[in-house]
C-alpha positions as CSV (number, residue, x, y, z in Angstrom):
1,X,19.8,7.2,-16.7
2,X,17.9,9.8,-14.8
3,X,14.3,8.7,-14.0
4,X,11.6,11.1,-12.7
5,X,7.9,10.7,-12.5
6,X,5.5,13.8,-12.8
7,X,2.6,13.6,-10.7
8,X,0.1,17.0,-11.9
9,X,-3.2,18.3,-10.4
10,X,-4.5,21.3,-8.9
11,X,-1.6,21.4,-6.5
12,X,1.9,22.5,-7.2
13,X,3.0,19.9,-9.5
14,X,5.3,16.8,-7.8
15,X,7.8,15.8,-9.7
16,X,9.7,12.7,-7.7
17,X,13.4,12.4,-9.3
18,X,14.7,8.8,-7.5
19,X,17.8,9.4,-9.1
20,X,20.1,8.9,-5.7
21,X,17.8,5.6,-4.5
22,X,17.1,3.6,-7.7
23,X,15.0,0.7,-7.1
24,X,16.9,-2.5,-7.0
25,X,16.7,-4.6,-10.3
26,X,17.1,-8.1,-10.7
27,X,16.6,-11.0,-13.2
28,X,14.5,-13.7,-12.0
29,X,14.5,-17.2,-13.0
30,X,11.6,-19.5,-13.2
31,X,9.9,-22.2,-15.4
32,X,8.2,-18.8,-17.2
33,X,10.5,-16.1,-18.2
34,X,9.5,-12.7,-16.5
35,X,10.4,-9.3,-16.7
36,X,12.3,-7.7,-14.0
37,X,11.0,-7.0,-10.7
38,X,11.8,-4.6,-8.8
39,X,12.2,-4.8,-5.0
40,X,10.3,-3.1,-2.9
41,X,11.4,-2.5,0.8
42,X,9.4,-4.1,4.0
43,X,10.5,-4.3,7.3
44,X,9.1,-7.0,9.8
45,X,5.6,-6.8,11.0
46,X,6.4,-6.9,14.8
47,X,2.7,-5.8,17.0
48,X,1.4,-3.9,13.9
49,X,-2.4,-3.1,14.8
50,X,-5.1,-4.1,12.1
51,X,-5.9,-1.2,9.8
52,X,-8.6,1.1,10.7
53,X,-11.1,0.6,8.3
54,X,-14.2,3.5,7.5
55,X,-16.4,1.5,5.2
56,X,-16.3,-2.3,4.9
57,X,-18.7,-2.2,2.8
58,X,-17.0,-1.5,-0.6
59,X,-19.8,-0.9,-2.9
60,X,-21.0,2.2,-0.6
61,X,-17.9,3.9,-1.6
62,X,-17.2,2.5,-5.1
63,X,-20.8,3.1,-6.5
64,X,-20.7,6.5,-4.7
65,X,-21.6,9.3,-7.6
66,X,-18.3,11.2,-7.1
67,X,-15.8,8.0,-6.6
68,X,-14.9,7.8,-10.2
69,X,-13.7,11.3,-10.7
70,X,-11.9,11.8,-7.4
71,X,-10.2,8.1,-8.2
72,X,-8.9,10.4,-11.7
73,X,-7.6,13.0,-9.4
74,X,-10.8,15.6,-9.4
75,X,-10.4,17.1,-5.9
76,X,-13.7,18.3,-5.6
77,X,-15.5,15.1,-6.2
78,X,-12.8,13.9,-3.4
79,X,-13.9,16.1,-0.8
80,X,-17.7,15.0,-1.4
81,X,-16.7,11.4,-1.4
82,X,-14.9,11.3,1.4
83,X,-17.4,13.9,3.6
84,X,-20.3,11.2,2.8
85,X,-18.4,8.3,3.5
86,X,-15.5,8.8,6.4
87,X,-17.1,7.1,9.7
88,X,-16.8,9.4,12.8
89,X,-17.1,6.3,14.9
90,X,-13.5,5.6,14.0
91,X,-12.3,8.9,14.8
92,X,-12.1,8.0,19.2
93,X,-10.2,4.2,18.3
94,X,-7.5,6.0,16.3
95,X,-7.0,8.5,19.2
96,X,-6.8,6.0,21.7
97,X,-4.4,4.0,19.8
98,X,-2.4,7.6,19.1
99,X,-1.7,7.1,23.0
100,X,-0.6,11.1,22.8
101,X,1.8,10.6,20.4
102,X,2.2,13.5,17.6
103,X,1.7,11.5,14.0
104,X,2.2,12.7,10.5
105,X,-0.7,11.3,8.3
106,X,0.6,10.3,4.5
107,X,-1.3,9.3,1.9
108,X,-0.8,7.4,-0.5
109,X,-0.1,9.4,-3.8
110,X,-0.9,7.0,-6.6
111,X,-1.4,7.6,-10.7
112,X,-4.1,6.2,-11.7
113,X,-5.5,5.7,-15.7
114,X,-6.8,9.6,-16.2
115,X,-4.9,11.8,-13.2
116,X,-3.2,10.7,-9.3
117,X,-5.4,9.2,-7.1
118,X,-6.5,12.7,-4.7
119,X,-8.8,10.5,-2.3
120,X,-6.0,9.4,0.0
121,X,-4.7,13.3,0.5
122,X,-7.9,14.3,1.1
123,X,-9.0,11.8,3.5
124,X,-5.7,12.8,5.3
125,X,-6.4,16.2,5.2
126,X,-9.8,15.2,6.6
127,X,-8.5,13.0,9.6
128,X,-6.1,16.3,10.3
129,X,-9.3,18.4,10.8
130,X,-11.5,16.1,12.1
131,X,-8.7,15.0,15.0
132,X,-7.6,18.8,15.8
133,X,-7.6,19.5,19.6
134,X,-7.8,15.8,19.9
135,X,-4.4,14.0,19.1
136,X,-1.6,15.8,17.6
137,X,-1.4,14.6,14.1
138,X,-0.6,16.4,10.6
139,X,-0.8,15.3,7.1
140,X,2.1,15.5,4.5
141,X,2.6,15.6,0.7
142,X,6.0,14.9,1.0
143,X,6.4,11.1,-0.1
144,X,4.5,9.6,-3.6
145,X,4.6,6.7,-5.3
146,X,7.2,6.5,-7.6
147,X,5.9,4.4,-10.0
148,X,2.4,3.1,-11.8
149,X,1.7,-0.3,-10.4
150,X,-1.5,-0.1,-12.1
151,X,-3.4,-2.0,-8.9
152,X,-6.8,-0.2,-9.4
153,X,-9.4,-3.4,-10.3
154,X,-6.3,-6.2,-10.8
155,X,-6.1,-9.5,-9.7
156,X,-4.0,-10.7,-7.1
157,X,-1.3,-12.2,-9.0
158,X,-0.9,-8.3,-10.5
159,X,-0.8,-7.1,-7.2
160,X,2.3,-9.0,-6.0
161,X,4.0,-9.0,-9.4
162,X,4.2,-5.1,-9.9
163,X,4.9,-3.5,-6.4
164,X,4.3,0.2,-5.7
165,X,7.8,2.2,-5.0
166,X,8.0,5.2,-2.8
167,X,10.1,8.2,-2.7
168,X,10.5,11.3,-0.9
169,X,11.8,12.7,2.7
170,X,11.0,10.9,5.6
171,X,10.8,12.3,8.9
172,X,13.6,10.4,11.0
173,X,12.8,9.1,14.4
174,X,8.5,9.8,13.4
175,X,5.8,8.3,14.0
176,X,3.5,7.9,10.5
177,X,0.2,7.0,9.8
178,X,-0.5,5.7,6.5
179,X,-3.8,6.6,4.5
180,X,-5.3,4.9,1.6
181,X,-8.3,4.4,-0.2
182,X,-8.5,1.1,-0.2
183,X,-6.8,-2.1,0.9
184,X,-7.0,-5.5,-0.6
185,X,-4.5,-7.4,0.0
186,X,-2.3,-4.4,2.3
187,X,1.1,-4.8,-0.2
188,X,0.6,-1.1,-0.8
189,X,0.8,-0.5,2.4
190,X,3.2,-3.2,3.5
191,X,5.6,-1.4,1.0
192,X,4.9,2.4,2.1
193,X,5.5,1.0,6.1
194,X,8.8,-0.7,4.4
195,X,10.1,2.7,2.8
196,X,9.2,4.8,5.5
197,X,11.4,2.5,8.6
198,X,14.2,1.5,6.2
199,X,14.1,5.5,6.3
200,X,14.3,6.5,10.0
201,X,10.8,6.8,10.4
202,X,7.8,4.7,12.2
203,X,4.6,3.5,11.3
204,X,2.3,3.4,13.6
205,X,-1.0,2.8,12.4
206,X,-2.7,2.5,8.9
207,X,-6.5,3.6,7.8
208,X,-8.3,3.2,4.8
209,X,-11.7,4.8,3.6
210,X,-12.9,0.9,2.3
211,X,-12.2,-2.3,2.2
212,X,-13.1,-6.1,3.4
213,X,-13.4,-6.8,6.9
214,X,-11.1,-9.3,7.3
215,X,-7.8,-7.0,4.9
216,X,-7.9,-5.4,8.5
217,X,-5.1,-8.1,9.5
218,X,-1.9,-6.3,8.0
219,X,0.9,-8.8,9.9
220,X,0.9,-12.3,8.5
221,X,-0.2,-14.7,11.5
222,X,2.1,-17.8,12.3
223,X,-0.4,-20.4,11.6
224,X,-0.7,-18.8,8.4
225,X,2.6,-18.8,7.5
226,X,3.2,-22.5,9.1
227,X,0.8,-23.4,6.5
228,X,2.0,-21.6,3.6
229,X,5.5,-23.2,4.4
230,X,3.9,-26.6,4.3
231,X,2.2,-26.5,1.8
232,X,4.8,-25.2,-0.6
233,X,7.8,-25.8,1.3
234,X,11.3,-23.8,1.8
235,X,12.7,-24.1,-1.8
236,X,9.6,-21.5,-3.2
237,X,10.7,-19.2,-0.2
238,X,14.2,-19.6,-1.0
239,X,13.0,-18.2,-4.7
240,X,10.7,-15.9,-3.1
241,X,13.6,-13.9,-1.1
242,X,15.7,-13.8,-3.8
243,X,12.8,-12.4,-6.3
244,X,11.1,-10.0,-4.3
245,X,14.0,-9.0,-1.4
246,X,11.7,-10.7,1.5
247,X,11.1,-14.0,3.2
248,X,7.3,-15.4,3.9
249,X,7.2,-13.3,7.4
250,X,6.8,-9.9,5.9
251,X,3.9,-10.8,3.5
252,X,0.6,-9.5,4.6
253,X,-2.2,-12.2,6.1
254,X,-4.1,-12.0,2.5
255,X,-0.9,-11.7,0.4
256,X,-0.2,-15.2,2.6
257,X,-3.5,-16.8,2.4
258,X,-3.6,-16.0,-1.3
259,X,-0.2,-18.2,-1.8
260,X,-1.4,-20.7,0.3
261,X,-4.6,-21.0,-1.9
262,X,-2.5,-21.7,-5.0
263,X,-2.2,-25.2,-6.2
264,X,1.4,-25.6,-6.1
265,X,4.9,-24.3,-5.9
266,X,5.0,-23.9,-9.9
267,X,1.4,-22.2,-10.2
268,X,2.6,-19.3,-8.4
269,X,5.8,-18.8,-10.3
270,X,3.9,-19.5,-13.3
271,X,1.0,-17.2,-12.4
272,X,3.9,-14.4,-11.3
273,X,5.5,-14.7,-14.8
274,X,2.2,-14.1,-16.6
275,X,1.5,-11.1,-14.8
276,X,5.1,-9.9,-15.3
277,X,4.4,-9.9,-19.4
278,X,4.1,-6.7,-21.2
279,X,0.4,-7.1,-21.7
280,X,-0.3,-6.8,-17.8
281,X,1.9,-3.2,-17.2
């Protein structure tokens, strides 16, 4: 069955038809039943830098006047959002870690509850301006989301259970950088990074107008994952590869702290299934 996902605004409307690269879509088997996941593609972490981020602060974006509407896809309210809020102080870091290298900025085109998500294409669009003469770099509307994970003010458990899926053309041989609003616990941009290499492309670097300090650290450290293996052992990864398409080394540092926090084994399958139910889309 065809599948295609309108995404409309002030631009030429989007429409992303994944017809030729359906998601995978398995059954998964725990003591919960859950609906079906679908996998997301992530590639491994390697020397990833931490992602740039603008405000770590969050409430100084969030309780901005204009945040709201350009979070429902008002592109005006974007521009004044992001024009009081990106930090020029960033702007010489991401050169310098450009080392002369041409970049294609993407943001991350998400739907939110009243319109997509314009904050990250303007931001991009932003960085382009604000970096020209400076580094080579160019932003692109040319890969969206493909689905509604519905992220926007969920709790961790949502996060992981209901992965963002990209489509659209990717640049082969590339180098990206990958723009976001916001990062929590990276998956988004874990799974963008994931799409864009299994595609011929390269992700370089990642930015985001807010989020905590320490969401900075994208690649999952060892002593992290040593201790998430400990604590919960090599049957739940076994489970975990088969569910999601992934083993423990290409979660993010939060998404791997988070698991580590959890009580046991179960709890996480548990908590997984819950979030899977019909009443957490």
């Amino acid at each position: 069955m065809s599948r295609a996902t309108a995404l409309k605004g002030e631009k030429p409307d989007i429409i992303i038809a994944i017809d030729k690269r359906k998601p995978i879509i398995i059954p998964v088997v725990s003591m919960e039943p859950l609906r079906e996941i679908e996998r997301a593609l992530r590639e491994p972490w390697g020397d990833f830098p931490d992602a740039f981020i603008h405000q770590t602060s969050i409430p100084t974006v969030q309780r901005h006047p204009q945040y709201r509407a350009a979070k429902d896809g008002d592109v005006a309210a974007a521009l004044r959002l992001v024009d009081d809020t990106l930090n020029p102080a960033l702007l010489d870091r991401i050169i310098a870690a450009l080392r002369d290298r041409d970049a294609i900025l993407v943001p991350v085109f998400a739907e939110e509850a009243y319109g997509v998500n314009r904050i990250p294409m303007v931001m991009a669009e932003a960085l382009e301006s604000s970096l020209s003469g400076r580094a080579s770099v160019h932003a692109t509307a040319d890969i969206v989301q493909a689905n509604r994970a519905g992220h926007t003010g969920a709790s961790g458990w949502v996060r992981i259970a209901h992965p963002p899926l990209f489509d659209g053309p990717v640049e082969k041989g590339a180098d990206y950088i990958i723009v976001d609003d916001f990062i929590g616990q990276g998956g988004t941009i874990a799974n963008l990074k994931g799409f864009i290499e299994s595609n011929g492309g390269k992700v370089i670097l990642a930015t985001t107008l807010t989020g905590q300090a320490y969401s900075a650290k994208l690649a999952s450290a060892e002593t992290t994952l040593a201790a998430l293996r400990v604590k919960h052992g090599k049957e739940l990864e076994d489970w975990w590869h088969g569910t999601f398409g992934y083993g423990f080394e290409r979660l993010t540092e939060s998404e791997a702290r988070y698991l580590t926090r959890a009580e046991a084994a179960d709890t996480i399958r548990n908590r997984l299934a819950q979030a899977r139910r019909p009443a957490n889309p």
